[in-house]
C-alpha positions as CSV (number, residue, x, y, z in Angstrom):
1,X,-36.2,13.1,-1.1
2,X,-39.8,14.2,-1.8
3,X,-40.6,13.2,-5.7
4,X,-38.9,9.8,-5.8
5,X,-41.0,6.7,-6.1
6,X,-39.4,3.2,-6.0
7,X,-41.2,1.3,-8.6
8,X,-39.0,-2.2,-9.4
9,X,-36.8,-0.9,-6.6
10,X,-33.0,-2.0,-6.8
11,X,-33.0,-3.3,-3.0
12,X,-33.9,-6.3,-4.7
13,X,-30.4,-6.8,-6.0
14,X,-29.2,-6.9,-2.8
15,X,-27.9,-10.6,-2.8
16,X,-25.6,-11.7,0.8
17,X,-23.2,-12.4,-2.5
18,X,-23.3,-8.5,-3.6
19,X,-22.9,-7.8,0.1
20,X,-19.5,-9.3,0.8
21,X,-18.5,-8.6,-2.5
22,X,-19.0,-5.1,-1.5
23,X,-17.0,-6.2,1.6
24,X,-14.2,-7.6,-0.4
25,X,-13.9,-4.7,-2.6
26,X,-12.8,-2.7,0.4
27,X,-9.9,-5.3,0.9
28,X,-12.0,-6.7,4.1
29,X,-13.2,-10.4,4.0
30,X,-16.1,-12.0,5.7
31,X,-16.4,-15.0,7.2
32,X,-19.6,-16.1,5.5
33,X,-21.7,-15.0,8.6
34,X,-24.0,-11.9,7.4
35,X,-27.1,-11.0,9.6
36,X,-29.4,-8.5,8.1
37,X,-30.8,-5.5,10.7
38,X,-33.2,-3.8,11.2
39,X,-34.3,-1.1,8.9
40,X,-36.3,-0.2,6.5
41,X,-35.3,3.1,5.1
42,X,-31.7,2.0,3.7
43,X,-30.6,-1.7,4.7
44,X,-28.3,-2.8,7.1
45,X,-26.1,-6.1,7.5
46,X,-23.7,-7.0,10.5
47,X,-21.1,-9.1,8.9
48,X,-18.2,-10.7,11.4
49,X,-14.5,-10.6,9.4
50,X,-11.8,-13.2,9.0
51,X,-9.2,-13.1,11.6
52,X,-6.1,-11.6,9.8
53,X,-8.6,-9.1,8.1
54,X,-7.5,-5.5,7.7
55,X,-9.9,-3.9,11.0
56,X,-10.9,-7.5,12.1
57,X,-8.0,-6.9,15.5
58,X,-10.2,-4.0,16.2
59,X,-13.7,-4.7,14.7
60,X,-14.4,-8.2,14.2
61,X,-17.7,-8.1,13.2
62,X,-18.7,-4.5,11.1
63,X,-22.3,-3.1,10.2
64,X,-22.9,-2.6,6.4
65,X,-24.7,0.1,5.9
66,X,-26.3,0.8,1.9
67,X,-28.2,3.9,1.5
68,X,-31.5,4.4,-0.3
69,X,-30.3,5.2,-4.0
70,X,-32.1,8.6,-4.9
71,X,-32.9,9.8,-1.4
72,X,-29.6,11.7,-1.1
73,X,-26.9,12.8,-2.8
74,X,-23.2,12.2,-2.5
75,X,-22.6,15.1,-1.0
76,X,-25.2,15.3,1.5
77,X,-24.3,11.6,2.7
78,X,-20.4,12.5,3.1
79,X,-21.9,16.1,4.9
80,X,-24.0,13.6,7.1
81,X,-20.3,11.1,7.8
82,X,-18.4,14.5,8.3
83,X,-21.0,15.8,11.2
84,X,-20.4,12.4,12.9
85,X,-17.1,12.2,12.5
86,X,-16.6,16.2,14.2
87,X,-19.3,14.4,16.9
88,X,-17.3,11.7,17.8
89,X,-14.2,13.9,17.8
90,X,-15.4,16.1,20.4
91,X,-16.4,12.6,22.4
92,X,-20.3,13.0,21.6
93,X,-21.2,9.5,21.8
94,X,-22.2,8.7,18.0
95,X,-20.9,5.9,16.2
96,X,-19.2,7.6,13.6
97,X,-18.4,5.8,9.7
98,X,-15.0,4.2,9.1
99,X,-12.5,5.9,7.2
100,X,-10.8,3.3,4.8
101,X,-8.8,4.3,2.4
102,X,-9.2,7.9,3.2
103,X,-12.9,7.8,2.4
104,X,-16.1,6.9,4.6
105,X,-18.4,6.6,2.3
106,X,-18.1,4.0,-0.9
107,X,-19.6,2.9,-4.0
108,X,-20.5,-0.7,-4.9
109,X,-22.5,-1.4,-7.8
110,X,-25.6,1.1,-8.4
111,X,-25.2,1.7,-4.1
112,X,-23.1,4.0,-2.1
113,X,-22.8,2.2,1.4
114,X,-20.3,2.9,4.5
115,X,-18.8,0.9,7.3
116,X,-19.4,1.4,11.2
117,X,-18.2,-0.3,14.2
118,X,-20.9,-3.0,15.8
119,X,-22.0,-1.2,18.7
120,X,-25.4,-2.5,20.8
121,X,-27.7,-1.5,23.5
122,X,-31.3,-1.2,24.5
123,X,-34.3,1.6,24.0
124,X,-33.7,4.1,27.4
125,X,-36.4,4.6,30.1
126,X,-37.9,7.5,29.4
127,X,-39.8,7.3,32.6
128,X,-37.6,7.8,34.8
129,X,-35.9,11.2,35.4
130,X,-32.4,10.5,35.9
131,X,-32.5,8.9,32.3
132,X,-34.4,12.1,30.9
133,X,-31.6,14.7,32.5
134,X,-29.1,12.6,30.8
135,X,-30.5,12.5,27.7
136,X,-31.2,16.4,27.7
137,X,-27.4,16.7,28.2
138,X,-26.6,14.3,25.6
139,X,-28.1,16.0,23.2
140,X,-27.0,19.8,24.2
141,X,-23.4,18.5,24.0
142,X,-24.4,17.6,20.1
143,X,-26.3,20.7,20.0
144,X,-22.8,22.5,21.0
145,X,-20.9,20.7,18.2
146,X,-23.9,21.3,15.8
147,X,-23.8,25.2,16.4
148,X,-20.2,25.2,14.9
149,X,-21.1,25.6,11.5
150,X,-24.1,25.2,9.3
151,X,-25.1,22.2,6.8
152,X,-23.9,23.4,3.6
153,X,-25.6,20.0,1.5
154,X,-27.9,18.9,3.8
155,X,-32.1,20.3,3.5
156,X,-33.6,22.6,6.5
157,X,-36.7,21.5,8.6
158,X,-39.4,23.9,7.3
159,X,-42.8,24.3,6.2
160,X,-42.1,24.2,2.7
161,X,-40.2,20.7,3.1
162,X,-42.4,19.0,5.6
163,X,-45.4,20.5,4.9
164,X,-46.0,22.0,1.8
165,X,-44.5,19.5,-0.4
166,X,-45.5,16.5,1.0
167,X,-48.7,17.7,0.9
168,X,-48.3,18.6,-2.6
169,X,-46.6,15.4,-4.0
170,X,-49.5,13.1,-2.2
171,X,-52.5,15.1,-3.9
172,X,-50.5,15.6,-7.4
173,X,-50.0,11.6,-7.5
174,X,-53.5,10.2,-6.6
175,X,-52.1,8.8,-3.1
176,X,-55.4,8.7,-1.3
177,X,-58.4,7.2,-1.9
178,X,-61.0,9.0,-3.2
179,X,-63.2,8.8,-0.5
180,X,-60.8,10.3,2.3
181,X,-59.0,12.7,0.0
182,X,-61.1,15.8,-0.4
183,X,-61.5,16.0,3.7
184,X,-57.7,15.5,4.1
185,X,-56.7,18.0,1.9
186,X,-59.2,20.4,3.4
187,X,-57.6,19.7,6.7
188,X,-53.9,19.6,5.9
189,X,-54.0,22.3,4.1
190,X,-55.9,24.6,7.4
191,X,-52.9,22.9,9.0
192,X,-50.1,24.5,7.1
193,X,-52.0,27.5,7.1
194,X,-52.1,28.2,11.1
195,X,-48.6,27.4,11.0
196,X,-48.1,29.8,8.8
197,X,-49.8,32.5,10.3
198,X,-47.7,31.6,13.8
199,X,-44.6,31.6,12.0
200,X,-42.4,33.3,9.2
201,X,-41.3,29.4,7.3
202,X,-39.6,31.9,4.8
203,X,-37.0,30.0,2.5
204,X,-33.8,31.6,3.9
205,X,-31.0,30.8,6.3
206,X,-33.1,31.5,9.6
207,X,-36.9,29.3,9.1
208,X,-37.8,29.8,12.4
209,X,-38.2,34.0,12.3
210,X,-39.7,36.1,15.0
211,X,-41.1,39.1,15.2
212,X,-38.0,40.6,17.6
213,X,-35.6,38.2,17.4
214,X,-34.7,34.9,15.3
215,X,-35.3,31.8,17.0
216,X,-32.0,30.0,15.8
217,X,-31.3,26.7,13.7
218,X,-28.2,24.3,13.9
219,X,-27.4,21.1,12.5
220,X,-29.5,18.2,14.0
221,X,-30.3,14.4,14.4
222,X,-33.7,15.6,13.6
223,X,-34.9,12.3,14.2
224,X,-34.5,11.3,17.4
225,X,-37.1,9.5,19.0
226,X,-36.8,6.4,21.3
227,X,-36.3,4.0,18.5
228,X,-33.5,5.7,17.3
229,X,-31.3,5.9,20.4
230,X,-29.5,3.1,21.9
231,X,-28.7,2.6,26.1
232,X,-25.8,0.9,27.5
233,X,-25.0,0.0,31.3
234,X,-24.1,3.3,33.0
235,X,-21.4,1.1,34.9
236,X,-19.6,0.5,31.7
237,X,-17.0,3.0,30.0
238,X,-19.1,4.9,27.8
239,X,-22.2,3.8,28.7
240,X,-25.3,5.5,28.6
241,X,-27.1,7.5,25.7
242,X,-25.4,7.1,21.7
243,X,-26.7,7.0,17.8
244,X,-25.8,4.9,15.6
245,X,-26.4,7.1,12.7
246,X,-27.3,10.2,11.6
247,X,-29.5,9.3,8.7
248,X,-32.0,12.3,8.8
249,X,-30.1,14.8,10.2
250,X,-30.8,18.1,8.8
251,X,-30.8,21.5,10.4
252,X,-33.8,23.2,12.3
253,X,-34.4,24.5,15.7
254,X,-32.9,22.4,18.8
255,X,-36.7,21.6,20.1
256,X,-37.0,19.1,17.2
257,X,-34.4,16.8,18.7
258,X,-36.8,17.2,22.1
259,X,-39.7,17.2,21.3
260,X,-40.2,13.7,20.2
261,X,-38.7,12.2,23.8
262,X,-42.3,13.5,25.0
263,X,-45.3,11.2,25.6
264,X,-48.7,10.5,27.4
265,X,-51.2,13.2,29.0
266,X,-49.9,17.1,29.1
267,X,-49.2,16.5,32.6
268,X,-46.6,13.9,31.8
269,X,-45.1,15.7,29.0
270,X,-44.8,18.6,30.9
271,X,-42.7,16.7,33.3
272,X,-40.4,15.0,31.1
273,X,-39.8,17.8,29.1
274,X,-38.5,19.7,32.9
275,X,-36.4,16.8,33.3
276,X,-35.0,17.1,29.4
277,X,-34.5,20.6,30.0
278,X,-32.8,20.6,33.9
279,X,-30.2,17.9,32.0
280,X,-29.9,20.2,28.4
281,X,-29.1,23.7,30.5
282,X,-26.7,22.5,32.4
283,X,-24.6,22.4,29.2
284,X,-26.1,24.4,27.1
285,X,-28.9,27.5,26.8
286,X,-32.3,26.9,25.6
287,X,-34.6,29.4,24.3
288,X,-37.8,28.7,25.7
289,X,-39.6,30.4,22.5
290,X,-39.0,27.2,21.0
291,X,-41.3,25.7,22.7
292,X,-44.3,27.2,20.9
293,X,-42.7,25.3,17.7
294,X,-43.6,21.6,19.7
295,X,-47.0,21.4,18.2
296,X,-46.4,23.0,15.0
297,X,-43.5,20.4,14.4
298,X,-45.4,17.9,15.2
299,X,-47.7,18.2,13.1
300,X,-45.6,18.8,10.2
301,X,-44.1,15.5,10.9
302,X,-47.5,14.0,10.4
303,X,-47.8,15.3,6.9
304,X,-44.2,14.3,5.8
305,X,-44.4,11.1,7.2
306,X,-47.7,10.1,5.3
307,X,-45.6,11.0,1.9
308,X,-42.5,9.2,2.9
309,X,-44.7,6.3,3.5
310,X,-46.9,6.7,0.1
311,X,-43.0,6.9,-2.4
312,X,-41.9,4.1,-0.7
313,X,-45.0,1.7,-1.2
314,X,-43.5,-0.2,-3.9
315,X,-40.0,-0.9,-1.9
316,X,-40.3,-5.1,-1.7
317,X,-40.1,-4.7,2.3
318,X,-43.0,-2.6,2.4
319,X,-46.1,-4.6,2.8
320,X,-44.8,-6.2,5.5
321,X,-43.7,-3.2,7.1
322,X,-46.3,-1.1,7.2
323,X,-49.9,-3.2,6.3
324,X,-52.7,-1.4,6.2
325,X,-51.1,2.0,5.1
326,X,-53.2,3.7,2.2
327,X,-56.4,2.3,3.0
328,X,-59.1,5.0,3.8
329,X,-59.3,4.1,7.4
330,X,-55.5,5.2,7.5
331,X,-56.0,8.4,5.8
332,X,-59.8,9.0,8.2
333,X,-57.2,8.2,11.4
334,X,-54.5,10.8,9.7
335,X,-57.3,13.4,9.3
336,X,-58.5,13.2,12.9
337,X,-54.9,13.4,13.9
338,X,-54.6,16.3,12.1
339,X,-58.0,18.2,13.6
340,X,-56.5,17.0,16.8
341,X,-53.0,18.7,16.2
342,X,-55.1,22.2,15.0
343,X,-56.5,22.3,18.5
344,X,-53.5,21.4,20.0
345,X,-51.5,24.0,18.2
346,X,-54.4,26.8,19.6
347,X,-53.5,25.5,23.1
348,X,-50.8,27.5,25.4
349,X,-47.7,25.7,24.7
350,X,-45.9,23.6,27.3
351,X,-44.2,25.6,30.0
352,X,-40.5,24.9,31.6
């Protein structure tokens, strides 16, 4: 969460010792075999189980999965394990946390970390139509489920959250360089300010108010772009479209879990987002309003993501992942990309 940095960050304590340990303490031994995964944001270990194991008949090998300490709370991880777990239960394909011992989510040490099935597959073609229509009804069928009810732990997508603050927390701690700062904060700032003056980001249940009518917000993935969604063999049982977390799901309006599926030229968007959209109204109704929020939301995202990026410099994975972040050609490229995003968000929005 926004206000956190990770100076001396405990993710260094994570031995493959305090990882099976962790394992152990569950009543689940490993075999010795422990592959770390990729990810950045928490960390991730596959670790295959001793034949005999409690789960081993079932799951052999199991992903390890230990959250961020600080970024969320108790309660909004088990809200995040619940929504899966309601997902999976109406046979949206998620890979939902393992109960064990009547809990999902477990604490070893100074982390809180859960247990999921191994499940694999590959980034989805985007390209191709078929693939987009599938993915559109993919995720109305989670949109369905995330409709139910409201987050009651979990933050909203809003200004305030992914603009605002961000914004606020990068300035208030020196993040930029002096020599790209003043122009950035000029332009994030006119930023925040047209979306303001589009839309009523009010801090209430509805974000997304209209002048007639309330565009509505459900729960989300809220992250879901192509890295984040996994493709098996449409021949096999199951196959097609899944997540295999929820990490960053939070509640907003159902474009945010589209929009980000979009890429190239207008042209091309505009075509993939008629393919998402012949796929998501076949299961459920979309309110085309929403589609004057694409822009807008992506330029939040922009902002937010430069401050996740800026508390998490000091995490010991970070240089690697992410060189050259901070330096003032990063923060010139972010301000052009936001001038770029204030024109785009004066354009007519896409059409479907």
């Amino acid at each position: 969460m926004l206000g956190m940095t990770d100076h001396a960050h405990p993710f260094a304590t994570l031995t493959p010792d305090f990882v099976l340990d962790a394992l152990a303490a569950l009543g689940l031994m490993g075999d010795g075999r422990l592959m770390t995964l990729n990810s950045y944001e928490n960390r991730v270990y596959l670790a295959h189980l001793e034949p005999g194991t409690p789960l081993a008949e079932a799951h052999p090998a199991v992903v390890l999965k230990f959250y961020r300490p600080g970024r969320w709370t108790q309660a909004q991880i088990e809200e995040e394990h619940a929504f899966a777990r309601e997902l999976a239960a109406a046979e949206v394909p998620v890979v939902a946390p393992l109960v064990i011992d009547g809990r999902t989510l477990h604490r070893h040490g100074d982390f809180w970390f859960s247990l999921t099935p191994r499940r694999g597959g590959r980034a989805p073609e985007l390209g191709d139509a078929d693939t987009l229509a599938w993915m559109g009804r993919f995720l109305a069928r989670l949109h369905l489920v995330g409709a139910r009810q409201a987050f009651v732990h979990r933050p909203a997508l809003d200004l305030r959250s992914h603009g605002v603050e961000p914004r606020e927390w990068l300035l208030a701690h020196a993040a930029l360089p002096p020599e790209a700062e003043r122009a950035w904060a000029e332009v994030s700032q006119d930023a925040i300010d047209h979306i303001a003056a589009g839309a009523d980001w009010a801090s209430s249940e509805t974000h997304f108010d209209h002048p007639t009518r309330p565009i509505a917000t459900l729960r989300l993935h809220a992250d879901c772009h192509v890295g984040n969604i996994l493709w098996t063999p449409t021949e096999q049982p199951g196959g097609g479209p899944h997540f295999v977390d929820l990490d960053d799901c939070r509640s907003g309006p159902a474009v945010q879990d589209l929009w980000m599926l979009l890429a190239g030229e207008r042209a091309e968007r505009q075509r993939q987002l008629g393919a998402l959209l012949d796929g998501y109204e076949q299961v459920r109704a979309f309110d085309r309003r929403e589609l004057a929020l694409i822009e807008p939301l992506r330029t939040l995202r922009l902002i937010h993501y430069s401050a996740w990026l800026a508390q998490r410099a000091h995490d010991p994975a970070f240089a690697a992942a992410f060189a050259g972040f901070g330096t003032p050609d990063y923060w010139r490229g972010q301000t052009a990309l936001l001038r770029e995003q204030i024109e785009a968000m004066a354009e007519p929005p896409l059409c479907a």
